[in-house]
C-alpha positions in Angstrom: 20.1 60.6 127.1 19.1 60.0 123.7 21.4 58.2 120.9 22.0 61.9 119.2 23.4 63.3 122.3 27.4 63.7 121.7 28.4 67.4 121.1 31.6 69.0 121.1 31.0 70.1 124.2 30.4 66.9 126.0 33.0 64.8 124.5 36.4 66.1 125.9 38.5 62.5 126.7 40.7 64.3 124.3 44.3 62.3 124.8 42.8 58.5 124.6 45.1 56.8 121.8 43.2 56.4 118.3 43.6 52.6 118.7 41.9 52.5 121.5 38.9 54.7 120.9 38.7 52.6 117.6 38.9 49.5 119.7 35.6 50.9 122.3 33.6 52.3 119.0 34.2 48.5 117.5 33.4 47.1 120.9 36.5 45.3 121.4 37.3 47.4 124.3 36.0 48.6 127.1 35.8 51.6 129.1 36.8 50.3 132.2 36.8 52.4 136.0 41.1 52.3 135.5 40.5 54.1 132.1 38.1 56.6 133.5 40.9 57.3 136.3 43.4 58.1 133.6 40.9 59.7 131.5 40.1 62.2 134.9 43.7 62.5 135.8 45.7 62.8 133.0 43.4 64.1 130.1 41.9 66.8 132.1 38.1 66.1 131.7 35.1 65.5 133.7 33.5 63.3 135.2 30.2 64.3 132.9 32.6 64.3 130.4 33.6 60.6 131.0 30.2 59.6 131.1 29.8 61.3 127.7 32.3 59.0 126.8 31.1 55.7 128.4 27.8 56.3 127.0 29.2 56.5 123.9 30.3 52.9 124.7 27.2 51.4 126.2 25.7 52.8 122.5 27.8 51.0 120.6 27.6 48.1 122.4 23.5 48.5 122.5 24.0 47.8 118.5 25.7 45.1 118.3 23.3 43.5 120.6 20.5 44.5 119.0 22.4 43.3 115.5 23.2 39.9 117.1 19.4 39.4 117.7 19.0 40.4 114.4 15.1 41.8 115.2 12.1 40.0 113.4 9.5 42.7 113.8 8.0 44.8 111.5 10.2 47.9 110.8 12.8 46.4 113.1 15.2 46.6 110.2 15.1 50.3 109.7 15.5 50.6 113.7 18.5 49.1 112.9 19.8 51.0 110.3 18.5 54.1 112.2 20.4 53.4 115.0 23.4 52.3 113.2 23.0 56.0 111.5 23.1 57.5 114.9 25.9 55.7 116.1 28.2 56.6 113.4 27.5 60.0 113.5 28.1 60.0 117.4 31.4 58.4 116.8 32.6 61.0 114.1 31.8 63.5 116.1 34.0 61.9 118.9 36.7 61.7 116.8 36.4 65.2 115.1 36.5 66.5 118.8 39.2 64.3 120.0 41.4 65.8 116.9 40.4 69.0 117.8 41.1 69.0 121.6 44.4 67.4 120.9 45.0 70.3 118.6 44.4 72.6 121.3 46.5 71.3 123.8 49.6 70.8 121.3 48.9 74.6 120.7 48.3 75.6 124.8 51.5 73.3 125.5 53.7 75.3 122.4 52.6 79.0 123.6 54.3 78.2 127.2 56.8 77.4 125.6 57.5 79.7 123.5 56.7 82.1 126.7 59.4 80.3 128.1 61.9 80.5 125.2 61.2 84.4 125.4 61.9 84.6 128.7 65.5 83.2 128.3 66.2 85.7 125.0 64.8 88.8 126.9 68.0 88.8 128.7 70.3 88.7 125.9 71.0 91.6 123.9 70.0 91.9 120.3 73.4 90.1 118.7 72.7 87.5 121.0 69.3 87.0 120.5 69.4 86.6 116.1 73.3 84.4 117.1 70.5 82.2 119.0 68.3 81.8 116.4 70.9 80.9 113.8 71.9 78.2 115.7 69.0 76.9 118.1 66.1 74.4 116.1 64.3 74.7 119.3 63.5 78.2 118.3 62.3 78.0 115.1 58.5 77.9 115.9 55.3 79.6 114.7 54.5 80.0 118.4 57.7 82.1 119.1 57.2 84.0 116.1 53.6 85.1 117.3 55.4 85.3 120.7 57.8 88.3 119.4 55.3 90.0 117.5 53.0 91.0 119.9 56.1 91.8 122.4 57.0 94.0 119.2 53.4 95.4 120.0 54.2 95.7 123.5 57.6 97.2 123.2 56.3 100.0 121.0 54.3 101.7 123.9 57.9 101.9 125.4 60.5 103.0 122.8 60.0 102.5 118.9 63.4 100.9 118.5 62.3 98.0 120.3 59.6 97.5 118.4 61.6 97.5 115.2 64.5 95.2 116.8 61.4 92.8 118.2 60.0 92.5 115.1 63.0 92.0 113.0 63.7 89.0 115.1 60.5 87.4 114.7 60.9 88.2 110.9 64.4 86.3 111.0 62.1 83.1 112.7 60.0 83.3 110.2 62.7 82.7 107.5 64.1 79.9 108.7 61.2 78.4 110.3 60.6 74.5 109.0 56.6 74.1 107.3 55.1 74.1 103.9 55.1 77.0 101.5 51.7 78.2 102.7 52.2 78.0 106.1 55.7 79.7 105.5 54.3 82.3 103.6 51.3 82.8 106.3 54.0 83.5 109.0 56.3 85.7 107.1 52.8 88.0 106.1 52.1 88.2 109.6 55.7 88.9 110.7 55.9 91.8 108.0 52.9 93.4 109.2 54.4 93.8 112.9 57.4 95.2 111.3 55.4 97.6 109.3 53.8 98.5 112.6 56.8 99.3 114.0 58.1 101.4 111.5 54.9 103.4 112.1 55.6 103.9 115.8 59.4 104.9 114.7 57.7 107.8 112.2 59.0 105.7 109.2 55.9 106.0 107.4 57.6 105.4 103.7 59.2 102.3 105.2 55.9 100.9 107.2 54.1 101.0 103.6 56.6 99.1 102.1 56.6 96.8 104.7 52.8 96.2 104.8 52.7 96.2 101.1 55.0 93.2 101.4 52.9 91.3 104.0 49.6 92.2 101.3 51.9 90.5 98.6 52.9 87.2 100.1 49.7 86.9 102.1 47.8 83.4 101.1 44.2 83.2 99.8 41.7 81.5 101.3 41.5 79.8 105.2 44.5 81.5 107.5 46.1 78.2 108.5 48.1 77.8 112.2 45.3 80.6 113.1 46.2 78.9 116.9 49.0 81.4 116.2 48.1 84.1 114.1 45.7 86.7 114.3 44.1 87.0 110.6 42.5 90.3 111.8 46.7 91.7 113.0 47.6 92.6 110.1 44.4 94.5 108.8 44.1 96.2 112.3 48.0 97.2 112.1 47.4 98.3 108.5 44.7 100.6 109.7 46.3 102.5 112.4 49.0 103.3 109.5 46.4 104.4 107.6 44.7 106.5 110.2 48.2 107.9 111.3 47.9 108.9 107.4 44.7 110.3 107.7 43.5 108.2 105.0 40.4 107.3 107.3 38.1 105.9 104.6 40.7 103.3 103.9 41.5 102.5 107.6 37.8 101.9 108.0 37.7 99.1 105.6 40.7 97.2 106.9 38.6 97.4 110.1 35.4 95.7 108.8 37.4 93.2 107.1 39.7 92.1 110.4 35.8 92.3 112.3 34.7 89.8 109.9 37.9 87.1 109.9 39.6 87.9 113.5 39.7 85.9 116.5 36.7 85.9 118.2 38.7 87.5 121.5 39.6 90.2 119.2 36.2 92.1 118.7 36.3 94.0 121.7 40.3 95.6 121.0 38.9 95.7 117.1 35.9 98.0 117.5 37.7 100.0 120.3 40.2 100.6 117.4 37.5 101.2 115.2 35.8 104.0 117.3 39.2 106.3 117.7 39.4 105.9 113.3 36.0 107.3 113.5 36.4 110.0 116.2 40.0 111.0 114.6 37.5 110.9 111.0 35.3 113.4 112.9 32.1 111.2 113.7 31.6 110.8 116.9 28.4 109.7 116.8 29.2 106.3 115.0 32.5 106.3 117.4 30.1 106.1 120.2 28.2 103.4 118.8 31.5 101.4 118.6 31.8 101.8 122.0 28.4 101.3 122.7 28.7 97.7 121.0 31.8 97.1 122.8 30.9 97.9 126.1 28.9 95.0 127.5 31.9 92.7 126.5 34.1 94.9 128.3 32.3 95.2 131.4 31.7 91.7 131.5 35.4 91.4 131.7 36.5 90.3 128.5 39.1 91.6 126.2 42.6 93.2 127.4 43.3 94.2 130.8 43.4 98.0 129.7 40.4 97.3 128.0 38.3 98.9 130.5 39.7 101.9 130.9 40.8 102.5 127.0 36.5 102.2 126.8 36.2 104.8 129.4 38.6 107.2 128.4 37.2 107.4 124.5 33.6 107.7 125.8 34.6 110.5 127.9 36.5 112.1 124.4 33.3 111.5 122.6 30.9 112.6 124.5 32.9 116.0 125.0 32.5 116.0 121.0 29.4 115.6 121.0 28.9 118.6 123.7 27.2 116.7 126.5 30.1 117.4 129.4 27.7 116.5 132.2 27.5 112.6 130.9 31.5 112.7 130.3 31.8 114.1 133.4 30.0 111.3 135.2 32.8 108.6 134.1 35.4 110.8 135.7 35.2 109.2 138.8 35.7 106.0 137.6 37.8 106.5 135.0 40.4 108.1 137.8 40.2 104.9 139.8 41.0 102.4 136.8 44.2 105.1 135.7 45.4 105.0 139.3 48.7 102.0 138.9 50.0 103.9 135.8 51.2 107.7 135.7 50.9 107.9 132.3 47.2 107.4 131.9 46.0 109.5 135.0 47.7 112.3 133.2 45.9 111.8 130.0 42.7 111.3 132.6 43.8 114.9 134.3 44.3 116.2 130.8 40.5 114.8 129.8 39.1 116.0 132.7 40.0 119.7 132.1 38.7 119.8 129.0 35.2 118.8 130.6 36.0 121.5 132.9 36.4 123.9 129.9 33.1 122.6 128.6 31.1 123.2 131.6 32.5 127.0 131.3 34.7 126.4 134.6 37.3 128.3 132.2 40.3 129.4 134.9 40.4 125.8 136.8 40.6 124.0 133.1 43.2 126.4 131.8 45.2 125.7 135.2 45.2 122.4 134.9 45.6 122.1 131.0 49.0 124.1 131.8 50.4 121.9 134.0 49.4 118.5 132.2 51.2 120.1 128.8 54.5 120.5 131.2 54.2 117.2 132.4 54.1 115.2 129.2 56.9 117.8 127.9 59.0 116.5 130.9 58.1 112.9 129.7 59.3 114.0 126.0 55.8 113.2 124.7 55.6 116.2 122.4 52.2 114.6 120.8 50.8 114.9 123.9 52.0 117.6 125.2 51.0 119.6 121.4 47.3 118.3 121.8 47.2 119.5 125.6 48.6 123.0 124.5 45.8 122.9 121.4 42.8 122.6 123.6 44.9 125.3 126.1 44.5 127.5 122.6 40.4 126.4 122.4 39.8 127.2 126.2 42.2 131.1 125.5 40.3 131.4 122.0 36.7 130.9 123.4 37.4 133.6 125.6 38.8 136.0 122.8 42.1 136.1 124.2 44.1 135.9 121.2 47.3 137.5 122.3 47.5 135.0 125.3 46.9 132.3 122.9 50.2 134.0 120.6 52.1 133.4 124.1 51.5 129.8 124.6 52.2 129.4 120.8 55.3 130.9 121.4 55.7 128.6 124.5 55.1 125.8 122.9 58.0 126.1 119.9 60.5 123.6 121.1 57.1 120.9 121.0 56.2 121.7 117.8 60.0 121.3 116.7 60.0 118.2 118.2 57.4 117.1 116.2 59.0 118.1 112.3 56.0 120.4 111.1 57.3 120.0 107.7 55.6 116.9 107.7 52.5 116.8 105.0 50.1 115.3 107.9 50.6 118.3 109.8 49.5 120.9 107.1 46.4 122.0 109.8 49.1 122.3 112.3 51.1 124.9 110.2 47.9 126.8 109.3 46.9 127.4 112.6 50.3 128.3 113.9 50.0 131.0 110.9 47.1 132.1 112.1 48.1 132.9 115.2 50.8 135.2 114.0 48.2 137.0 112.4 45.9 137.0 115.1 43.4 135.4 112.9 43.4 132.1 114.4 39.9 130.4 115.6 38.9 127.5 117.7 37.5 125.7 114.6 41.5 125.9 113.4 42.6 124.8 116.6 40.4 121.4 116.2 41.4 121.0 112.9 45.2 121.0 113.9 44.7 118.9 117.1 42.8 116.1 114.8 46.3 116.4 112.6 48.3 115.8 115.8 45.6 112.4 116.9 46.6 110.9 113.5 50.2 110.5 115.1 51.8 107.9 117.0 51.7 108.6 120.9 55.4 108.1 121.3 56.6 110.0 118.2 59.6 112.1 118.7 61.1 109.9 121.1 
């Protein structure tokens, strides 16, 4: 092994004391077989990482030697020096990694516990939980504040309310929390951005803005620090789906390149996934594809979230039925059935998908069968955005087939959805036109699309 072997990578003996690692680089030390025991059993490394480490010993030790003969050859003093060089830079590397390891297992050991500390406040009710933090130290870290904002995150999918309470909380840690102003003022930006969030989910579109324009305002320049914790994509990606709920697609767009650019590494895959529903909402389905396209070996690989998977499936499938090539959407089907299968939910929106590729491939009476009873189903559920878009592409399948005055029965169906969803909303301007237009019996499938990309701009839940 040569004297500029060390890298990160090899050098893990992360929890030996600074003394002592100073005392083996200075040779006053040694590192004996009782310290590569400890080093194996309670730091957690290797045994090729040990030897890593007692190389870096029999190195230092090689120095001194050859210091002590103190060389008369030719050139024996830049050897010297050479090596001395080497050694050095072996040892800072050591100790850059050794900080950097202990880092990570400060930060692996404060995410259990604030898993743990969640745990115990999930069964207390609201009061109980912000009385707790008012009173409990314990609780006032950056790790439970990351903790309750992407349970916020979670919650959402559930009930809005939730969401807001969730975030709220982790908003009320982040006041109180002990650190410097920067590192304050990092975790109340991030905490501000959940809670903008959830005001999206709630339909409280005037108070996400504010929110987010809060967590812009406050948000430090430069390096995120504690990004152990924090996301410094979040609340760029957050930011975006409010924009994109706005329709303001251009601007959504941007916020994604710029969380791309400074997220977590982890992130990419959930990041361009978002990135590919702005553009297919934005009506560009080819550059949504290539999203997916770049996403997609990452994701079959296994990486990124567990619905990862089938979230790629599913928008490949929406896509490619865009795009008018039914036969390759078709061909996910199968699949895409399989990964939906442990949640009702998403083999609805699967059953709801797989009509329309019905529709496509002109198999008009089984699609407008099926697209009937998925629209009842997520009425049942009190998803009225769902059940709206599933009734829209009902009105494409009727309108494709000229049959207008079964299209003005659905409509008329479908009122109690559409007042669900408060068409007086500006967002929904396509929505009101085409409802107008089937009073007239002037409306088109072209109006139909246009009012079903209105209703994707919308949080799933809304209405609830």
């Amino acid at each position: 092994m040569s004297p500029g072997w060390l890298s990160i990578a090899q050098f893990q003996a992360e929890s030996l004391s600074r003394t002592t690692l100073w005392r083996i680089e200075a040779g006053l030390s040694e590192m004996t077989e009782e310290r590569q025991a400890v080093a194996k059993a309670i730091l957690k490394v290797t045994d090729e990482e040990v030897e890593a480490a007692v190389h870096l010993v029999t190195l230092v030790a090689e120095r001194q030697a050859r210091e002590a003969a103190g060389s008369r050859s030719p050139g024996g003093t830049r050897r010297r020096a050479r090596l001395a060089k080497e050694i050095n830079a072996a040892v800072r590397d050591a100790r850059a990694f050794l900080e950097e390891r202990l880092r990570a297992i400060e930060v692996e050991e404060a995410k259990e516990d604030a898993a743990q500390l969640w745990h115990d406040l999930a069964a207390n009710s609201t009061a109980e939980r912000v009385l707790a933090i008012e009173t409990c130290d314990e609780l006032l870290t950056p790790a439970l504040i990351a903790r309750l904002c992407e349970e916020s995150v979670k919650a959402a999918a559930r009930h809005a309310q939730d969401a807001v309470e969730l975030a709220a909380l982790a908003l009320e840690v982040a006041e109180r929390a002990p650190g410097t102003a920067r590192q304050r003022a990092g975790r109340l930006s991030q905490a501000w951005a959940f809670v903008g969030n959830a005001h999206r989910v709630s339909n409280a579109l005037a108070k996400a803005d504010a929110a987010f324009a809060r967590s812009r305002e406050i948000r430090p320049e430069g390096p995120a620090e504690e990004k152990e914790f924090f996301d410094p994509a979040r609340p760029l990606d957050l930011e975006a789906s409010l924009r994109r709920n706005q329709g303001r697609h251009g601007e959504a767009l941007v916020l994604l390149e710029q969380a791309l650019e400074v997220g977590w590494p982890a992130s990419r895959t959930r990041l361009l996934l978002i990135q590919a529903a702005t553009l297919e909402q934005e009506g560009q389905p080819e550059m949504a594809l290539a999203a997916l396209t770049e996403a997609r070996p990452a994701i079959e690989r296994g990486e990124g979230e567990s619905r990862s998977l089938r979230v790629l499936r599913f928008n490949l499938v929406k896509n490619l039925i865009h795009l008018g090539r039914p036969e390759e959407a078709e061909a996910f089907l199968p699949e895409l059935r399989l990964l939906a299968i442990d949640d009702d939910l998403d083999t609805l929106r699967v059953r709801w998908m797989a009509a329309v590729v019905e529709a496509d491939l002109g198999r008009w009476s089984e699609a407008l069968a099926e697209l009937g009873a998925v629209r009842r189903e997520f009425v049942d559920r009190s998803l009225p955005v769902d059940a709206a878009l599933a009734g829209l592409y009902e009105a494409q399948v009727l309108l494709r087939g000229a049959r207008n005055r079964a299209v003005q029965g659905l409509v008329q169906e479908m009122h109690p959805i559409f007042d669900a969803l408060g068409l007086e909303r500006e967002s929904l301007a396509a929505v009101r036109l085409f409802l107008e237009a089937v009073k007239c019996e002037a409306a088109t499938v072209a109006l139909a699309r246009e009012a079903a990309r209105a209703l994707c701009r919308l949080p799933r839940r809304a209405g609830r």
